[in-house]
Residue, then its C-alpha position, 0 to 999 in steps of 0.5 A: x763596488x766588488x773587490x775583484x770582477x765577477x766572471x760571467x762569460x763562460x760561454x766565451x771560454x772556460x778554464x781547464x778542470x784539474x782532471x783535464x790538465x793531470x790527464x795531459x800532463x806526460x804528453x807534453x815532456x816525457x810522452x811528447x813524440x809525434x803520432x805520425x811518427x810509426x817508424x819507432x817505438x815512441x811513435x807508435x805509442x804516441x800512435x796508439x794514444x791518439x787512437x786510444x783517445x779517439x775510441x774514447x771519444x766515440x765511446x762517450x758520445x755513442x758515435x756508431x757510423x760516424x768518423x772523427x776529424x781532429x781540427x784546430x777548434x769549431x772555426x777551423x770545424x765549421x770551414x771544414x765542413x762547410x768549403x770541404x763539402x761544397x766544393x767537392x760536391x760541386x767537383x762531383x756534380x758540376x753543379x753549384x747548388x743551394x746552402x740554407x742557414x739561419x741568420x743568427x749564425x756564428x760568424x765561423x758560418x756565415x763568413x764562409x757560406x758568404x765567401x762560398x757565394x763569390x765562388x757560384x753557390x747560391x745561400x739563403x739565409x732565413x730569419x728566426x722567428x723573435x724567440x730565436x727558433x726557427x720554424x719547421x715550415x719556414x725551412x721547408x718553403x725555403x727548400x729548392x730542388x738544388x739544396x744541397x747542404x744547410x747548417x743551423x747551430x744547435x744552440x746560440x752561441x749569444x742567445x742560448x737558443x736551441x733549435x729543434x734539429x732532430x726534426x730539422x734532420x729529419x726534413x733534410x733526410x726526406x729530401x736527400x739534404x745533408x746537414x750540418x750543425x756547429x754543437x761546439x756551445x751544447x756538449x754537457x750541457x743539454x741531453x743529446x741522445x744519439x750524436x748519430x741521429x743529430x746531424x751528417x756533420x757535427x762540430x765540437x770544440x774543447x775550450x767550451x767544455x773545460x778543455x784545452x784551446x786550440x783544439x776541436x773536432x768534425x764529426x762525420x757520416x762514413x759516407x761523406x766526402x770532403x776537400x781539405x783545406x790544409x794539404x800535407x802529410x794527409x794525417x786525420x784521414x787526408x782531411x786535416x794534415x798537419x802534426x798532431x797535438x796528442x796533449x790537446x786531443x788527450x785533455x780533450x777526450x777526458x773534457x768530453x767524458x767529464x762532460x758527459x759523466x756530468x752533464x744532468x748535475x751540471x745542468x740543474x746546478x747552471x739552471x738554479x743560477x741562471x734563474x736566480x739571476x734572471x728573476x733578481x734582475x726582472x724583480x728589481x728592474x723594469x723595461x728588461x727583455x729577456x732575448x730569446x727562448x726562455x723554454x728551449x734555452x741552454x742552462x747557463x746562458x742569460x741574454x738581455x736588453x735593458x731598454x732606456x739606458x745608454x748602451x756603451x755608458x751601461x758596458x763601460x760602467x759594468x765591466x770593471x765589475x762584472x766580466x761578460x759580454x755585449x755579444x759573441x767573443x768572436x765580433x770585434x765589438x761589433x753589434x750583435x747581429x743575432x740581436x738584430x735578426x730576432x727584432x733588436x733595433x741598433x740601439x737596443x741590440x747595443x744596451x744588450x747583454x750576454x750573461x753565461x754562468x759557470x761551474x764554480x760561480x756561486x749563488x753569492x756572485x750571482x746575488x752580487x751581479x743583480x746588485x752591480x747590475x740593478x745599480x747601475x741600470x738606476x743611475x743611468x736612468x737619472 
């Protein structure tokens, strides 16, 4: 047994850097005014800081013809984009057209695209192959002369995954299909050269990268149109009405620069662990498998089955010792569909496990985790 349990569920959550924390720090007390607020001068200052903020953001992700849409985080980012562009491309048309998705999509895709489908659009959801990738030339057949939108994450949220979404956007420019992608698991993690060319609409979220909850953004091309969901006060360009949270939004801009700053020394550093554990866990057990893209994976992520063992009894024994996850934060404890949608039968997908490496975990908990891990995998198998 350890002493305290071994954090590995970094994907779920992370904990504010101390820089994040000290840059909010006056606009919760003495810097507390509204932004929205322009008729005074603490107003205009609050004003001037969100803007300040916002050109940051810009600046650190290199955004030259896109627009930034502060939300409440990725879910309230990814309805957004998805009810805001469907609906008002079916009030510019009349027409209710097709929407391709991937079926290893969060739920924060999915549940809308479904909720959409009551409404009179027609959603395709594809399978991945078993790797968790999806292929070029599956999407291409599975275009329509009415797609109009398709959304496919840029990495997993479960499995790590990252799929190929520069080719993937540059088969929707081809065929005049606008994309979306929901980024909110990749930012500081991997290398994105130019958010411009990655995808129509972008979805990012602060509590992924060590900033504040509660807080996210929508990127968008200058061009597109949506419908909000929250009317009001038409702040964040009519979009998102509501009074802004300048603290969130401030923490957030210094998460994203740090990630930024940081991302190729955080990258190696959460790869070398990730490897660590993954090569402990094979060496020492048998009947592992590890799901999804080894190669084309974030570097902090671990997912894997252990074959022949009781997967409730395997969760129940581990999570006194080690803090992780059967699947995405998100699922209620269901079983994961992603799992099932690369080939995880029931029992399988329910013996899985989701493993996601932090900043400060250390080589010694890792050691420690292949231990928890090994052992009870053995006395389960007896």
């Amino acid at each position: 047994m350890v002493s305290s349990p071994i954090l590995l569920d970094f994907q779920s959550s992370t904990p504010c850097l101390r820089e994040v924390v000290e840059e909010m720090s006056s606009y919760w007390i003495e810097n507390f005014a509204n932004p929205s607020s322009k008729g005074n001068l603490s107003g205009l200052y609050a004003s001037a800081a969100l803007e300040v903020s916002r050109n940051k953001i810009q600046e650190n992700l290199n955004l030259l013809n896109k627009k930034i849409i502060f939300t409440s985080g990725a879910t309230e980012s990814n309805n957004l984009a998805l009810f805001g562009f469907a609906r008002n491309f079916q009030q510019r048309t009349g027409r209710y057209g097709n929407i391709i998705t991937l079926k290893t999509e969060h739920k924060a895709v999915l549940e809308p695209l479904r909720q959409l489908k009551k409404e009179g659009f027609s959603i395709t959801e594809l399978n991945p192959e078993s790797d968790g990738l999806i292929l070029e030339e599956n999407l291409i057949n599975a275009l329509r002369d009415d797609t109009f939108l398709i959304s496919i994450m840029l990495a997993n949220n479960e499995i790590g995954v990252i799929q190929p979404i520069e080719k993937i956007f540059k088969i929707c420019q081809k065929n005049n299909i606008k994309l979306h992608t929901d980024a909110a698991q990749c930012l500081g993690y991997i290398p994105i050269k130019n958010f411009d060319l990655l995808a129509n609409m972008i979805t990012l979220s602060s509590h992924k990268i060590y900033g504040p909850k509660g807080i996210g953004l929508l990127i968008i091309d200058e061009d597109i149109q949506l419908n909000p969901l929250v009317y009001g006060g038409g702040q964040e360009f009519g979009y998102r009405s509501g009074t802004i949270p300048l603290p969130l939004i401030v923490g957030f801009s210094k998460a994203i620069e740090l990630a930024n700053k940081n991302q190729l020394k955080n990258s190696i550093h959460l790869a070398t662990l990730r490897d660590q554990l993954m090569n402990g866990l094979l060496k020492k057990n048998s009947e592992i498998i590890i799901n999804g893209s080894i190669i084309d994976r974030l570097p902090h992520n671990l997912n894997l089955t252990v074959l022949d063992v009781n997967g409730s009894m395997f969760h129940k024994y581990i999570k006194h010792q080690i803090i992780c996850s059967s699947g995405s934060a998100c699922s209620n404890g269901n079983v994961s569909h992603v799992l099932q949608s690369i080939g995880r039968s029931f029992k399988e997908a329910e013996s899985s496990v989701r493993l996601s490496i932090g900043l400060n975990t250390t080589a010694f908990e890792i050691e420690k985790s292949i231990n928890v891990i090994t052992e009870t995998i053995n006395n389960l198998r007896k």
